[in-house]
Each structure stands twice: as C-alpha cells, then as structure tokens.
VOPAGU-2260 file (C-alpha; in pm, 1 decimal, decimal comma):
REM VOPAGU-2260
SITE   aa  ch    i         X         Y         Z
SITE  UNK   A    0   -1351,4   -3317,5     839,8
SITE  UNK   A    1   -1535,3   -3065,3     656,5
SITE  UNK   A    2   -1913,0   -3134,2     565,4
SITE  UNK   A    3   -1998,0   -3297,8     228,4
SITE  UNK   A    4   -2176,9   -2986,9     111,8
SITE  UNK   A    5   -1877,5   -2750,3     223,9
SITE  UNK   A    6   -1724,8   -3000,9      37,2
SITE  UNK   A    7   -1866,8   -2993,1    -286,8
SITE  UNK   A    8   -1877,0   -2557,6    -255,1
SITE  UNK   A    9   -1540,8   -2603,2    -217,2
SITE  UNK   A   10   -1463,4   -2794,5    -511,6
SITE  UNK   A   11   -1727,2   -2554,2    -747,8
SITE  UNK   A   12   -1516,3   -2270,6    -622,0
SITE  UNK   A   13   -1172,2   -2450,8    -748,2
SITE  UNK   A   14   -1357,4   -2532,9   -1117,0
SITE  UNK   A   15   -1288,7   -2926,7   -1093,5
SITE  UNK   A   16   -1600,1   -2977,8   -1276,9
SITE  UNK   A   17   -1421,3   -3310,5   -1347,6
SITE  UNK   A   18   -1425,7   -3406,7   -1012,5
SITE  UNK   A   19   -1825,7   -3253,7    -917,0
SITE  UNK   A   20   -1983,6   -3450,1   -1242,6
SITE  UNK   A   21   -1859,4   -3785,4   -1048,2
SITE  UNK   A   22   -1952,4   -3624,7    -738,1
SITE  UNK   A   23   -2191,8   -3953,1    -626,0
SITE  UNK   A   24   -1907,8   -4200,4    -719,7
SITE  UNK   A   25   -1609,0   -4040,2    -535,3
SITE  UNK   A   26   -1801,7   -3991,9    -226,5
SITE  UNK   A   27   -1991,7   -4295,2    -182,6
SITE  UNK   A   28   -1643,1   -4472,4     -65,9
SITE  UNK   A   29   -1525,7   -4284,8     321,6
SITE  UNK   A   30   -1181,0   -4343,8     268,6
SITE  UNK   A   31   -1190,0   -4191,0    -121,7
SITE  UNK   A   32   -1384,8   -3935,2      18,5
SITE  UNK   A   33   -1153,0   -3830,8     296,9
SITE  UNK   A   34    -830,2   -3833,2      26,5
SITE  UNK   A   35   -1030,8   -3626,8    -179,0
SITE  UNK   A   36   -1103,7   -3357,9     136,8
SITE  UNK   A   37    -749,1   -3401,6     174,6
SITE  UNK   A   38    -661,7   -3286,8    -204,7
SITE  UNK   A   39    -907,9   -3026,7    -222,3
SITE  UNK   A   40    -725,6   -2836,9     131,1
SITE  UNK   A   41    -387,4   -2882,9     -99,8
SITE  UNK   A   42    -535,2   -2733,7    -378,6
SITE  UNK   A   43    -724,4   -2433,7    -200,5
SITE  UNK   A   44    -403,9   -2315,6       6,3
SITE  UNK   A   45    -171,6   -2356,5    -308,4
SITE  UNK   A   46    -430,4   -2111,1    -470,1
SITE  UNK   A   47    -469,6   -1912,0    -212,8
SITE  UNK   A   48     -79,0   -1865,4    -201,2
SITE  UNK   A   49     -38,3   -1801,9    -551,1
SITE  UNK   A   50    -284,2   -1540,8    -531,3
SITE  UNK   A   51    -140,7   -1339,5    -254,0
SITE  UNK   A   52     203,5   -1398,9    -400,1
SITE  UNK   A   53      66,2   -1262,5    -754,0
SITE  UNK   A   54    -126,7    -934,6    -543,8
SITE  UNK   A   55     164,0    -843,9    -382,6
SITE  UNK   A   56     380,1    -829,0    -699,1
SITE  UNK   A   57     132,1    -633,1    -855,7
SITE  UNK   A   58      88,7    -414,3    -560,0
SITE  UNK   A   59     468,7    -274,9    -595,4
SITE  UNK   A   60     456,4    -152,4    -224,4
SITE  UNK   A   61     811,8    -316,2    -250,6
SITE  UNK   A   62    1034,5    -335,6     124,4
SITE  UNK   A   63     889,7    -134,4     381,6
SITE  UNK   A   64     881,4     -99,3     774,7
SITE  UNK   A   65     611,3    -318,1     956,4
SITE  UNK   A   66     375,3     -53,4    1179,5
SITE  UNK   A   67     486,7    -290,7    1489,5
SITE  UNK   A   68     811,3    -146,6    1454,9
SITE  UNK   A   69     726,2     187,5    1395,8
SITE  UNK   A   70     878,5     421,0    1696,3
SITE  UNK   A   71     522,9     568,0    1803,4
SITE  UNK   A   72     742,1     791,3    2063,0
SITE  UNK   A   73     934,4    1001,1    1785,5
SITE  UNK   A   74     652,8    1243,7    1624,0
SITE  UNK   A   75     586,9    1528,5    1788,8
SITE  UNK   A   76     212,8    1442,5    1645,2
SITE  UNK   A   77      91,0    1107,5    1535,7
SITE  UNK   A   78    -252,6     975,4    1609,7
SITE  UNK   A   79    -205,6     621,5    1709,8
SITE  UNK   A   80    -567,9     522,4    1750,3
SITE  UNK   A   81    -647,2     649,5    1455,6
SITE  UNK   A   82    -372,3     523,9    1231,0
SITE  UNK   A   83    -416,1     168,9    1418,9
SITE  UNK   A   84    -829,8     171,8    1324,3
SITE  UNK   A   85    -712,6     237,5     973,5
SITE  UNK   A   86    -541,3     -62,9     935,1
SITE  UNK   A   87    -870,8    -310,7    1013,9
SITE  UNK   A   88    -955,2    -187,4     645,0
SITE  UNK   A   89   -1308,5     -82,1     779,6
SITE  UNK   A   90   -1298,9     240,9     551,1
SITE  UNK   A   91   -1234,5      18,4     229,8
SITE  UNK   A   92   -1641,8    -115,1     309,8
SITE  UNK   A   93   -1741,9     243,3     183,1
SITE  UNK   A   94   -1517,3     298,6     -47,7
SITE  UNK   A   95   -1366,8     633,1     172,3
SITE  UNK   A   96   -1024,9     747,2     126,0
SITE  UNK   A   97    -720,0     829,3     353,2
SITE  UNK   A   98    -504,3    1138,5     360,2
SITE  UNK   A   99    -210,9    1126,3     553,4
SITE  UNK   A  100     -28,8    1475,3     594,3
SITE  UNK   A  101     308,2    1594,9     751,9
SITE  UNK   A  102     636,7    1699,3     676,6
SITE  UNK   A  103     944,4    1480,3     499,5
SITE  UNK   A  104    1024,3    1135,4     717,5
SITE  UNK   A  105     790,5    1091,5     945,7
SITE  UNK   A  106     663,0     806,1     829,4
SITE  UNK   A  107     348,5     862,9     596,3
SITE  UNK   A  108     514,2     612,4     293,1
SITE  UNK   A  109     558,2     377,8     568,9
SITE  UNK   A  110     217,4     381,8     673,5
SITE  UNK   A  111      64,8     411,0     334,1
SITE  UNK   A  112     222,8      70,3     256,2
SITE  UNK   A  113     118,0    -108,3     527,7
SITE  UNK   A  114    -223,2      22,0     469,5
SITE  UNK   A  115    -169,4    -147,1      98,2
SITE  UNK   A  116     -12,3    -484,7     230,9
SITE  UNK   A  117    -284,5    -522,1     483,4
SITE  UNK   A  118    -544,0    -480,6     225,7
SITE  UNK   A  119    -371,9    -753,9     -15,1
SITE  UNK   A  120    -352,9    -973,3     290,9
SITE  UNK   A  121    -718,6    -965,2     335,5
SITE  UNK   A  122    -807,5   -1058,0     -15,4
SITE  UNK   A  123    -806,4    -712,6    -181,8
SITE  UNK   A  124    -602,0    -557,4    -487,4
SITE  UNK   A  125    -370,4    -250,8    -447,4
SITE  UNK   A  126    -147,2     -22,3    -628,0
SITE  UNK   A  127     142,2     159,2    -462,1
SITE  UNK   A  128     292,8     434,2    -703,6
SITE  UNK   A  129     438,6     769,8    -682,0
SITE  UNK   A  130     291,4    1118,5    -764,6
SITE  UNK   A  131     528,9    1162,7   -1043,8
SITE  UNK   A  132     537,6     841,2   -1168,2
SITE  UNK   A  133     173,7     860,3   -1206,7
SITE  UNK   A  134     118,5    1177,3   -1344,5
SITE  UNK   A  135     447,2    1117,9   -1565,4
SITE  UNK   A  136     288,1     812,5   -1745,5
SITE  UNK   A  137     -92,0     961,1   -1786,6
SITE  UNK   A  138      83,5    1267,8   -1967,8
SITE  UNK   A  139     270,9    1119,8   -2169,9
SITE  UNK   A  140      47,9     935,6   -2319,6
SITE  UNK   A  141     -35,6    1034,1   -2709,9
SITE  UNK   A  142    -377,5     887,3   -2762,3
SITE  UNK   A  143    -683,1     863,0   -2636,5
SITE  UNK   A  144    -761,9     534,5   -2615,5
SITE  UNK   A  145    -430,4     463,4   -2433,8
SITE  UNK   A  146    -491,1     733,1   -2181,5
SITE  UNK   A  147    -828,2     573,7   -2135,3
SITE  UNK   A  148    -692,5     210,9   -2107,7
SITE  UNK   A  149    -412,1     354,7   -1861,6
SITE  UNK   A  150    -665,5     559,6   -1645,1
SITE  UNK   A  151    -898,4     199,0   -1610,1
SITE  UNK   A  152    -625,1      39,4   -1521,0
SITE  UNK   A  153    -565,6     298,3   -1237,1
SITE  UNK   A  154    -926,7     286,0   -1135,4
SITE  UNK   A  155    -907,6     -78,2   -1088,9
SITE  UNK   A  156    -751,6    -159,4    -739,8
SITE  UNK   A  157    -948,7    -191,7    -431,0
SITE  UNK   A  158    -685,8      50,5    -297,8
SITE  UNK   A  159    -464,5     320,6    -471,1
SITE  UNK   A  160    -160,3     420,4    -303,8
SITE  UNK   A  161     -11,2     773,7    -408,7
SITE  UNK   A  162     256,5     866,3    -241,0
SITE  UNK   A  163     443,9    1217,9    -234,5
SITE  UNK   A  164     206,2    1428,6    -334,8
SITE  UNK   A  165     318,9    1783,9    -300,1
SITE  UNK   A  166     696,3    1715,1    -365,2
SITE  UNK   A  167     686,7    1877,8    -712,3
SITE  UNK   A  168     490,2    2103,1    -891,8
SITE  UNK   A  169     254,4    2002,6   -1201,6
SITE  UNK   A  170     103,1    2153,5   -1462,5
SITE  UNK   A  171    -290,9    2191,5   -1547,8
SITE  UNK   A  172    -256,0    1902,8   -1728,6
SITE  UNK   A  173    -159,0    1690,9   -1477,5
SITE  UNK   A  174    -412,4    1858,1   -1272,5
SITE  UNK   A  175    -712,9    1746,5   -1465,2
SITE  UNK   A  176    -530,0    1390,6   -1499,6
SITE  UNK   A  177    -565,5    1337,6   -1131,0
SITE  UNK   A  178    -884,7    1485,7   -1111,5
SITE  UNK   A  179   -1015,9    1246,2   -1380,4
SITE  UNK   A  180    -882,9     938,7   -1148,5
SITE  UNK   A  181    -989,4    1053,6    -827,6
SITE  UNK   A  182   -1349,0    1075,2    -972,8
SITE  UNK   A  183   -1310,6     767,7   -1143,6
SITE  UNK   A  184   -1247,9     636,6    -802,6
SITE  UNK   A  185   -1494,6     870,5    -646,4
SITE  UNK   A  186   -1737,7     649,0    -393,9
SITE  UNK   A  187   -1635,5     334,5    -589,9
SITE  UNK   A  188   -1295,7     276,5    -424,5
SITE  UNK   A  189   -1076,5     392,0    -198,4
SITE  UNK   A  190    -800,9     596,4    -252,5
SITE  UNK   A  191    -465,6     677,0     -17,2
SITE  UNK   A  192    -283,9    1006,4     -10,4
SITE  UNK   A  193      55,3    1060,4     148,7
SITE  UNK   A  194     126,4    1494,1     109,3
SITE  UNK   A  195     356,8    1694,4     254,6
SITE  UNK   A  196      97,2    2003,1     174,0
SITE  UNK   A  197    -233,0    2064,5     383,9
SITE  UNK   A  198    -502,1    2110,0     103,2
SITE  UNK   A  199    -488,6    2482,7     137,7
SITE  UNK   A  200    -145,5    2492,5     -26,7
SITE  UNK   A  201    -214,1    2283,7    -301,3
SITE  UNK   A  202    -287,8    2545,8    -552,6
SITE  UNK   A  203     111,9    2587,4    -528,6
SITE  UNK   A  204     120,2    2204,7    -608,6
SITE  UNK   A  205    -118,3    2270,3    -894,3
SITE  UNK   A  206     -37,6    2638,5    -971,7
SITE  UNK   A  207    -400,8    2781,1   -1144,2
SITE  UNK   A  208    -517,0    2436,9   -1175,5
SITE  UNK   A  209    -920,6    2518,2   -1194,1
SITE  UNK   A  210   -1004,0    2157,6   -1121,9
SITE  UNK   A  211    -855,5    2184,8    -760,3
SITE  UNK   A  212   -1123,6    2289,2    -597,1
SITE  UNK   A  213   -1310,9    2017,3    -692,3
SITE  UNK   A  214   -1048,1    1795,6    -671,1
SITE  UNK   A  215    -958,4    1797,7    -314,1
SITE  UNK   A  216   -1386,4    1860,0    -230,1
SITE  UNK   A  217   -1369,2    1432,2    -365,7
SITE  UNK   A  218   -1053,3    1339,7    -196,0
SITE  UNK   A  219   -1212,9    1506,1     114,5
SITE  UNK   A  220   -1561,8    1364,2      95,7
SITE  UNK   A  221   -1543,8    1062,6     367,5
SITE  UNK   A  222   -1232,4    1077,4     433,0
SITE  UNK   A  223    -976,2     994,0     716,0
SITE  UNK   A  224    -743,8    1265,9     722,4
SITE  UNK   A  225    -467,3    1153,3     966,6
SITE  UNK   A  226    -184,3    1411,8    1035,8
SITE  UNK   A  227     188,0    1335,6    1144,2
SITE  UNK   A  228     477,8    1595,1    1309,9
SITE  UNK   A  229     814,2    1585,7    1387,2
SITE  UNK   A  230    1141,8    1547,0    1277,3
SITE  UNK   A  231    1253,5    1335,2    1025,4
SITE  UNK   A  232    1310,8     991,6    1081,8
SITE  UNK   A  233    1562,1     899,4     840,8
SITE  UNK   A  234    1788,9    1198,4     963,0
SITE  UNK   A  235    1746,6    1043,2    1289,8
SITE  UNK   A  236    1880,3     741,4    1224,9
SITE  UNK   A  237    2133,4     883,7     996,5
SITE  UNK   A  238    2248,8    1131,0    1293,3
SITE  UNK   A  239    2267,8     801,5    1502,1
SITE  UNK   A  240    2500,6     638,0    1240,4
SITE  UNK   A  241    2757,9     937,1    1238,4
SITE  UNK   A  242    2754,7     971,7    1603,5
SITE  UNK   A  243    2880,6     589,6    1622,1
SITE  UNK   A  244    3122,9     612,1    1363,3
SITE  UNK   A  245    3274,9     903,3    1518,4
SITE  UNK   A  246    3245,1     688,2    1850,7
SITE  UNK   A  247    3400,1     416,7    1709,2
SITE  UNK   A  248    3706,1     659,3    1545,2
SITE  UNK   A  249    3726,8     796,8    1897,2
SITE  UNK   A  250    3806,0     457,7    2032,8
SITE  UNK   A  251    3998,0     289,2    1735,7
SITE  UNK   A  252    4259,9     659,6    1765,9
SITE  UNK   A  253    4265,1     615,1    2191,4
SITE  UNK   A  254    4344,5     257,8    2193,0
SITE  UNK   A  255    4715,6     199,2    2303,6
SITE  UNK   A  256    4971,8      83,2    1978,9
SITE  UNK   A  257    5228,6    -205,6    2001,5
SITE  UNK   A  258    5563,0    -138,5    2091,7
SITE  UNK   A  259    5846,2    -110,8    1794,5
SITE  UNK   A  260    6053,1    -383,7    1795,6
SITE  UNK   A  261    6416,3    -316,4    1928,6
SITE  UNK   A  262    6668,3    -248,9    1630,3
C-alpha cells in the first residue's frame, strides 16, 4: 500500500479537494483508508486511459505498421541503431528534430508514426499531418488572426509529424508558411520530417522560395537526419500478391475436371 503522503499527492493531483479537506477524518480509520487507496488507483488509471485515448485521437497518426514488424532486411540502406535510439524519445529532451530521407515506400511514414505513437505513449502530445494538408489549410486562410490561431495551434504539440514533404511543389507562399512554423517550433519543440528530397533539391520543392535557406539551416540545427534506400515496399508486397494469384490460376486451370455424365 502506497504511503499516506504519496497518498494525499495523489489525490491533489486528481483535484478531489473534497476528499483532501477531510483528509484527517478519512484516514484516521485503516480499513477507510485502504478503500480510499483503493478508489484513488481506479480513478488515476481511468484518467490516465482517457488521456492516452484522447492524445491518440488528436494525434491522427491513424493505422500504421509497428517498427517490430518492420522487415529491417529489405532496404538497401536503413540505419537500425539509429532509427531504434530515436524511438527512446531522448531527442524530444532538447527539443531537436528528425529528418528522415529516401525514396517512395521504404518506410519513412511508417517510422514517422511510430515515432508519434511512442511519444503519446510516454505522456507527450503529437500531430501527424501531411505536407499538403498543412500547407493547404495555412494558405487558405483569409485573415490574420485565423492564420495566427491556426499556426499556434501547429506550434503546440510536443511532436509535429509532416509527412511527404517533397511530393509536390509549392509556392513562396507556402514557403514562408512553413518557415514561420518551423521557427515557431525552432528549439522549443521538436519537429519530424519524412522527404523524398535531400535538402539540396528543395529549391525545386520550393521553386525561388528565399526563405529556404534559412529554412532548412532550422530544420538542420540538432537534428537526426536518418536516411533510408531501396525499393519500395508496397510494390513488394503488391508483386508478391500477383505472383500468388497467378499461382493460384496456375493451379485452379491444371487441376483435373469431373467426368460428363453418360447421355
């Protein structure tokens, strides 16, 4: 059984004022004392579940594969330890980002999300979104005060997930959109990358952008830049799915047919 002081902590940190300003009364009886330990477990873990329930909804990292099951074997480049180290969160204690860079399906989104879910797990807030989405909604925005509401909202989570950076092209607008975000973000929290683009091409992402420079100097600045090559997984896996349907054609068109009945 928890301490009496642990106790009481405990009960501050669930607001049952109630409960603390007859603090002397409940406790003085043991067996009142241990129901109310009892209640107070209840309480914490139902809190604690709604919590992580409501951070993962607002994280939108949505279905993804776990890193256990990730096929470490496939790329042609993938640093293991590296990726591995990322996901004890220690980089979110000084606020330093992640980049993670390599071509279509090789599993950057995958490991950008479980970055995010890990960090939710361990108490933090995070944000997965796409590129375009993001960009999308801070441009269209026709006010100030909404683009600065939108861009605080953005600069809120513990961790930012943008994913597929690279995939389209954007205009200077959208240039100076991210750049405002990023250094929002800049040494306050951490921010995660996925791009298909090593930072030398991304003044074809952000064609005469002038805040790219600068841009990329902030994502850059502590970061963990963690490249991935090789083929792409999902046309692995949809190669294998052909293959055994054409298998399974082979064998359905070999197998021997029933005899016609005699007329």
């Amino acid at each position: 059984m928890m301490s009496e002081a642990h106790l009481r902590e405990q009960a501050g940190e669930l607001r049952l004022h109630g409960l603390l300003a007859r603090w002397s009364e409940v406790m003085s009886q043991p067996e009142q004392a241990r129901w109310v330990a009892r209640l107070l477990g209840w309480e914490a873990d139902e809190r604690h579940r709604r919590s992580l329930e409501r951070r993962l909804r607002a994280a939108h990292i949505g279905r993804f594969k776990p890193l256990a099951d990730f096929d470490w074997q496939w790329p042609t480049q993938c640093d293991r330890v590296a990726l591995e180290g990322l996901m004890t969160l220690d980089f979110l204690q000084d606020a330093s980002n992640v980049v993670l860079v390599g071509p279509n399906g090789v599993g950057k989104t995958m490991c950008a999300c479980n970055l995010g879910y890990q960090a939710v797990l361990a108490g933090h807030t995070a944000l997965f979104i796409t590129a375009g989405q993001l960009l999308g909604e801070l441009a269209a925005l026709d006010s100030d005060s909404a683009l600065r509401r939108r861009l605080r909202f953005y600069a809120a989570p513990a961790v930012l997930l943008i994913d597929e950076v690279g995939y389209l092209s954007y205009s200077n607008r959208h240039a100076d959109l991210l750049f405002e975000l990023v250094s929002r973000r800049y040494q306050q929290k951490s921010t995660v990358v996925t791009t298909n683009r090593a930072f030398a091409e991304w003044g074809e992402v952000f064609p005469n952008a002038a805040c790219v420079v600068s841009l990329i100097d902030r994502l850059m600045h502590r970061a963990e830049v963690v490249r991935i090559e090789g083929k792409s997984w999902r046309q692995k896996e949809a190669d294998e799915r052909e293959a055994a349907r054409k298998t399974e054609r082979a064998a359905s068109q070999a197998a021997p047919r029933g005899r016609r009945p005699a007329s």
